[in-house]
C-alpha positions in Angstrom: -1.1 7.7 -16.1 -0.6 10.5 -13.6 1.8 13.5 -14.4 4.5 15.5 -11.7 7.6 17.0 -11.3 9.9 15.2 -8.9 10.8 17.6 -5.7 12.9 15.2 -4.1 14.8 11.8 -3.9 17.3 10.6 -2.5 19.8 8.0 -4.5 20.8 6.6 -1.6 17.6 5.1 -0.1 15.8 5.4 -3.6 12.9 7.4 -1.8 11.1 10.6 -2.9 8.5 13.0 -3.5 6.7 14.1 -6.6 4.1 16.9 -7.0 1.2 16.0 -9.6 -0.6 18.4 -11.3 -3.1 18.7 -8.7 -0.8 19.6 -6.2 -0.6 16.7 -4.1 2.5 15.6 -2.9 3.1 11.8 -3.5 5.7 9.7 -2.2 7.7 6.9 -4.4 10.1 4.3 -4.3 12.9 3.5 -7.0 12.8 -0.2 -7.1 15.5 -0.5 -10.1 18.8 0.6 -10.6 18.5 1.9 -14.4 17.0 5.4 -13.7 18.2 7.7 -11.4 15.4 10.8 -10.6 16.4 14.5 -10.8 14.9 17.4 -9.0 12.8 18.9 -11.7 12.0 15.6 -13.7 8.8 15.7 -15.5 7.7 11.9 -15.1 4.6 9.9 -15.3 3.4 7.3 -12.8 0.0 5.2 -11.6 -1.2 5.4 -8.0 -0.4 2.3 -6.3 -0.7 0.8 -2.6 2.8 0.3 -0.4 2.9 -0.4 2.9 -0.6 0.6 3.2 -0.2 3.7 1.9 -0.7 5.3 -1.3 2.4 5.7 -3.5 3.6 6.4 -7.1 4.4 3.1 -8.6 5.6 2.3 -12.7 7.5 5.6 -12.4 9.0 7.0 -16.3 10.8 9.9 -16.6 9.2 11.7 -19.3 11.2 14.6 -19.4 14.6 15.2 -18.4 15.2 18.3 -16.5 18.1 20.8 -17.5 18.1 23.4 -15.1 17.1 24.3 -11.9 13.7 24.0 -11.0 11.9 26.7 -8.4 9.7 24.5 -5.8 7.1 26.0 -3.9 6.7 23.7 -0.8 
């Protein structure tokens, strides 16, 4: 499993970024309603194929994030 701090999402369309360690920026999709992602989350995923494009899939928040996390875009 892959490691990176969520920099966006949205709730609404359950869509958005994380950074890995590398420093790649990785799109994913919330596909259930239990977890709701935070900027700053620490969670792990898998790389996985969605609509012929690579995306983070099996997403786990790993650590919960308490405060405001500086993003450098």
């Amino acid at each position: 499993m892959r490691k990176g701090i969520v920099l966006s999402y949205n709730h609404v369309v359950k869509y958005g970024f994380i950074k890995d360690l590398n420093g790649q920026k990785i799109r994913f999709y919330n596909e259930g309603d239990l977890i709701i992602f935070i900027v700053g989350d620490l969670v792990q995923f898998a790389i996985g194929v969605i609509k012929n494009r690579a995306c983070a899939v099996n997403v786990i928040v790993a650590c919960r994030s308490r405060n405001k996390v500086k993003r450098d875009n």
